[in-house]
C-alpha positions in Angstrom: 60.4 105.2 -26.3 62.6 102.4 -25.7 62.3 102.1 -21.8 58.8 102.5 -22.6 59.0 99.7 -24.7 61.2 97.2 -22.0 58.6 97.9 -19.1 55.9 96.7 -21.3 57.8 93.6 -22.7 58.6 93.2 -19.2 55.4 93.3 -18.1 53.9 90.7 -20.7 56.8 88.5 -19.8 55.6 88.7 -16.2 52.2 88.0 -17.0 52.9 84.9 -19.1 54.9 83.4 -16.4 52.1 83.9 -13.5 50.0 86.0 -11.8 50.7 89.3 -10.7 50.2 90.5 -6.8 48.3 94.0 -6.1 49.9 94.4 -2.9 47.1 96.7 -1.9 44.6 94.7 -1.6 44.0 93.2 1.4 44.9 89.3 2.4 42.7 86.8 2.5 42.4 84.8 5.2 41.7 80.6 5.3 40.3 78.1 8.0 39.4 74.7 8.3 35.9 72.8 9.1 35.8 70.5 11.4 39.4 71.1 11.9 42.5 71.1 10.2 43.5 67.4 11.4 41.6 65.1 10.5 41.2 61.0 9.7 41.6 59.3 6.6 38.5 58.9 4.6 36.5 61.7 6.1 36.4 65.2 4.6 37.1 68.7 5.2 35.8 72.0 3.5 38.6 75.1 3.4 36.9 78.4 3.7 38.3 81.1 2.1 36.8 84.7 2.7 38.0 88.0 2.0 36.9 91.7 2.3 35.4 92.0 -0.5 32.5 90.6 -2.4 33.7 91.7 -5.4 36.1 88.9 -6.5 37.0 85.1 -7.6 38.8 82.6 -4.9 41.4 80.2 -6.1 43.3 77.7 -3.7 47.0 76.5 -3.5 48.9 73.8 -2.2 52.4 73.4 -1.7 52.6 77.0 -3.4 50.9 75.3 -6.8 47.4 76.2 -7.9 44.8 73.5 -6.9 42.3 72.5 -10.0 39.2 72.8 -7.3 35.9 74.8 -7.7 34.3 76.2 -4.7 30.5 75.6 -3.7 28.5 77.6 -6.1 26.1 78.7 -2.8 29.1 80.3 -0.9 27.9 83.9 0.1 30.0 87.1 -1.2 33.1 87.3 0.1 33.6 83.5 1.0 34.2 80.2 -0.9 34.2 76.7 0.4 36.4 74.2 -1.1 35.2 70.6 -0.1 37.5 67.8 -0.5 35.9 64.1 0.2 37.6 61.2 1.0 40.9 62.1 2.1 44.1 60.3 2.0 47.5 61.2 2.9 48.2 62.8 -0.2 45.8 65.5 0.1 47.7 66.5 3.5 49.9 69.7 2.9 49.8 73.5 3.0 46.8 75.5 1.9 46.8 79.1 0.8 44.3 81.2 -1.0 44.1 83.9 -2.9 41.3 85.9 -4.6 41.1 87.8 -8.3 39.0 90.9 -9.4 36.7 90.3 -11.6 37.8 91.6 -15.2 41.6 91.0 -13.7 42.3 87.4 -13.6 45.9 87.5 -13.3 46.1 90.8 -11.1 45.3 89.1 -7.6 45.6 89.5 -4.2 48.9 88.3 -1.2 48.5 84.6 -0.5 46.5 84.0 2.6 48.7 82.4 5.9 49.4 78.7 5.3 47.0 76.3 6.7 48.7 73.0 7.4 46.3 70.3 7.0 47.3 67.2 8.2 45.5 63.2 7.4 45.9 60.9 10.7 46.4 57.2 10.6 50.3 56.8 8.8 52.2 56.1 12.2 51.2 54.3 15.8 49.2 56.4 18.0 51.6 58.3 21.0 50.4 58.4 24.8 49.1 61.3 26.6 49.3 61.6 30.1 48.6 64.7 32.5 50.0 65.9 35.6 46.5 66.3 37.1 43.6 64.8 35.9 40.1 65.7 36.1 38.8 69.0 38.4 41.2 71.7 38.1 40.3 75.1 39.4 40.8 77.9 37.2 44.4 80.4 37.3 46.0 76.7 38.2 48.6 75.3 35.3 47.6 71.9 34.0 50.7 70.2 32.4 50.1 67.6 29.5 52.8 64.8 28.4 52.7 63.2 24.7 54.9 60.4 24.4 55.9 58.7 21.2 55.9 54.3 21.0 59.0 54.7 19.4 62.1 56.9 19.0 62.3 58.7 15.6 64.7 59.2 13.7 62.9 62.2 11.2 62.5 65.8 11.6 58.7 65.5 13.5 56.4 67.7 16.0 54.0 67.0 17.9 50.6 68.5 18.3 47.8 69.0 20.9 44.2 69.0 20.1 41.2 69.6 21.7 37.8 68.6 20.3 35.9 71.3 18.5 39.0 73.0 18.0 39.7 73.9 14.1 42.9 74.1 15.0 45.9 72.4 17.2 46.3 74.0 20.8 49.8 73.8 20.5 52.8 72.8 18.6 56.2 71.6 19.7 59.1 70.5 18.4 60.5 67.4 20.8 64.0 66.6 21.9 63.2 63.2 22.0 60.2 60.7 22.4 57.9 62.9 24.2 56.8 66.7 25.2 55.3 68.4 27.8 51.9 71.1 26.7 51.8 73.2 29.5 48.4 75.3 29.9 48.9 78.2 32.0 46.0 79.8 34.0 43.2 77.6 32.5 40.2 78.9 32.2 36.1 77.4 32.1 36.7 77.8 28.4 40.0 75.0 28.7 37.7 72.3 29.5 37.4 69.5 26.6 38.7 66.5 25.6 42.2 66.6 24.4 44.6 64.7 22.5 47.8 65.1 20.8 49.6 63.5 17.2 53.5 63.7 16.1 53.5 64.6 12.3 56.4 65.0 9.7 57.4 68.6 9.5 57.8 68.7 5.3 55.9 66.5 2.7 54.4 64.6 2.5 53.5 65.2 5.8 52.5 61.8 7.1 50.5 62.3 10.4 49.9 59.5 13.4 46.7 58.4 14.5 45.7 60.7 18.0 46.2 59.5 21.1 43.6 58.5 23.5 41.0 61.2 25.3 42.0 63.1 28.3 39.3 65.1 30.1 40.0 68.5 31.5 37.4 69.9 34.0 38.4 73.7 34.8 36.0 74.2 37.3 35.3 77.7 38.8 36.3 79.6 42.0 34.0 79.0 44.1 31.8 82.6 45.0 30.9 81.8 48.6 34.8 80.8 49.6 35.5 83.7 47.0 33.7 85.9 49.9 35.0 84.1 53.0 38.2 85.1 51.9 37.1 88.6 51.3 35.2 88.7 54.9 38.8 87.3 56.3 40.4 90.0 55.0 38.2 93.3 55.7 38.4 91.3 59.1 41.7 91.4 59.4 41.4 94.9 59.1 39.0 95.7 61.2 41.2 94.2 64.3 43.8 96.7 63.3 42.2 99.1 63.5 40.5 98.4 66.7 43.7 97.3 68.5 44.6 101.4 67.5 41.5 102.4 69.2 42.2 100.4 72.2 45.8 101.4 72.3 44.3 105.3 72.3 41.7 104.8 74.8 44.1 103.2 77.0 46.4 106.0 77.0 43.6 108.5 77.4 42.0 106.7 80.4 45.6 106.5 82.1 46.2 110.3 81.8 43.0 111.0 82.9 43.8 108.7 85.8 47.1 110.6 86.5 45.5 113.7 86.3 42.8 112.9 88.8 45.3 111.6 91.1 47.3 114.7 90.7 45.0 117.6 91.4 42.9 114.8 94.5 46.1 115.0 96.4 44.8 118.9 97.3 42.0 117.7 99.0 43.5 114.7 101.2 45.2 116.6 104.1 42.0 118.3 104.8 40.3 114.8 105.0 42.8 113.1 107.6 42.2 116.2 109.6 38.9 116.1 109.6 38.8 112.1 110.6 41.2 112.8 113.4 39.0 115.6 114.9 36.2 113.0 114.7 38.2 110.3 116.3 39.8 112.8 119.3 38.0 112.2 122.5 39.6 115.3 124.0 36.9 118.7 124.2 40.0 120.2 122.5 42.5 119.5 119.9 44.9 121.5 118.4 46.3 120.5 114.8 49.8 122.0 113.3 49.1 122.6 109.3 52.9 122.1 108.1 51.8 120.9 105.2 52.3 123.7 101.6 49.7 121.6 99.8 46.9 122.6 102.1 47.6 126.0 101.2 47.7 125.5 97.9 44.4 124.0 97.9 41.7 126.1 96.3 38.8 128.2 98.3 36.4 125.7 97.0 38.0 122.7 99.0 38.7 125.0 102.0 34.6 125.5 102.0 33.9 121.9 101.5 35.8 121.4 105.2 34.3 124.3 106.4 30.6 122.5 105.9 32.3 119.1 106.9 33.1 120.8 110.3 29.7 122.7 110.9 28.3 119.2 110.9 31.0 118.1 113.6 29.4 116.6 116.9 28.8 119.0 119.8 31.5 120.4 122.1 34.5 120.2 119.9 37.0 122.8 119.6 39.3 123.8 116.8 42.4 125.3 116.7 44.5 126.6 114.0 48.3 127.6 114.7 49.7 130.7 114.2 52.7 129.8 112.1 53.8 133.3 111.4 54.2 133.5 114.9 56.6 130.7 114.6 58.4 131.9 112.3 59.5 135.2 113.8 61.6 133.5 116.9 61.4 133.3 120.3 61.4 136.9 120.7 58.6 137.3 118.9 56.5 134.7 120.5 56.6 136.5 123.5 55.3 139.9 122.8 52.4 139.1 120.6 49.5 136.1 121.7 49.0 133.4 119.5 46.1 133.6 117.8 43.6 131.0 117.7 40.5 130.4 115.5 37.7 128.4 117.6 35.0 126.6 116.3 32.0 126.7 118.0 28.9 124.3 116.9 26.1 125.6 118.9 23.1 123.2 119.4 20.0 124.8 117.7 
């Protein structure tokens, strides 16, 4: 009974000193229109919008509840909190939060932390860039903010970019000026940009923005994006044909050594043919020493047979006995030679 009692006395001690968070539901979340840096005098609306419709928005700043009633035409689930006229004081960081209706002090986490920041309290910086103007896209484009002066004061600087709701980029510097470094810029990177140094705690005095730069991310061009493509498939190709030449080469030389191997058969019987042709003797014999023109096939020994039968009239042939030879002296004298003689009668 008593615990029962301390967890309830807790609990209405809890409730009279704030709300209580119902960690499961879900966040809101909170964004700026036009953007969440803006000039003195102008004004802003901070949109608030949650999962559900089912709910009441309220807005914080600086952790402290903000006595502002969103636009009574916001649709379910969002709320618009307009604030006209601006002035440095109203720059700081916005949260929101959202309620259940029937459970005003049972709400939801804190959105993230909007920083919203009201130009014009110090001298404009300088913004410069490493290239200006075209840029094609994948390149890195480099940006320099430079204060007028040194300071002294915790500050960072910012990078904007018209139509942006928020900064680009934020940096902390080591000293008067920063580099923004855009890395593989896109078409989408083109704009106008600009950059401000502002006060890192409250009340969060802001500069007015530096001067316009214009960033052109152009494109890679299609037709050069092809020439390139072409230069490579032909690169390519001439491998690949250099391999096919190399081949062919080496076929057309082995077919070259084979035709000169197996054409050496038929030469002996060609010189002896010419010399019988060029004898002007009725008779001539010829000594075959030679192994290749035995080695020669029956179809070559035909082709000199023909080449003889045309052979002008009144020439003899004679073959050699060369087993005769080769027996000795001994043997040469007890058997004739034998001769084969070609006779080309005129018909």
């Amino acid at each position: 009974m008593i615990p029962s009692f301390l967890a309830l006395f807790c609990v209405g001690l809890c409730v009279g000193q704030g709300d209580i968070r119902n960690e499961s539901l879900p966040r809101p979340s909170i964004s700026a229109w036009p953007s969440s840096v803006v000039p003195a005098n102008s004004q802003v609306a901070l949109r608030c919008s949650a999962p559900t419709k089912d709910g009441k928005f309220g807005l914080r700043k600086n952790g402290r509840p903000v006595r502002s009633v969103p636009s009574p035409d916001s649709p379910g689930g969002l709320a618009e909190f307009h604030l006209a006229d601006l002035k440095t004081s109203n720059a700081g960081e916005y949260a929101c939060e959202y309620y259940r209706r029937g459970s005003r002090h049972i709400g939801s986490p804190p959105s993230d932390v909007l920083l919203l920041l009201v130009t014009g309290d110090f001298q404009k910086p300088s913004l410069q860039a490493h290239r200006r103007g075209k840029v094609t896209a994948g390149e890195k484009v480099t940006l320099k903010c430079q204060t007028p002066e040194h300071l002294t004061e915790s500050t960072t600087f910012a990078l904007l970019k018209k139509g942006t709701s928020t900064p680009v980029q934020r940096q902390s510097p080591a000293g008067k000026e920063i580099d923004f470094s855009l890395h593989s810029v896109t078409v989408g990177d083109t704009g106008n940009y600009s950059c401000v140094y502002f006060q890192t705690r409250a009340p969060f005095w802001a500069s007015e923005p530096s001067d316009h730069i214009a960033i052109w991310v152009t494109a890679r061009d299609s037709l050069l994006e092809e020439t390139e493509s072409s230069n490579r498939a032909g690169t390519t190709l001439g491998t690949t044909e250099i391999i096919l030449i190399v081949i062919f080469t080496l076929l057309f030389l082995l077919a070259a050594f084979l035709i000169y191997r197996y054409s050496c058969c038929g030469a002996a019987p060609d010189k002896m043919t010419k010399s019988s042709r060029s004898s002007k003797k009725p008779e001539e014999v010829v000594t075959d020493v030679s192994p290749a023109v035995k080695s020669c096939s029956p179809a070559l020994e035909e082709g000199a047979q023909l080449s003889r039968a045309e052979e002008p009239h009144g020439v003899t042939y004679a073959e050699l006995n060369t087993r005769a030879l080769s027996e000795g002296p001994a043997s040469q004298g007890k058997q004739p030679l034998e001769t084969c003689v070609y006779a080309a009668l005129k018909t």
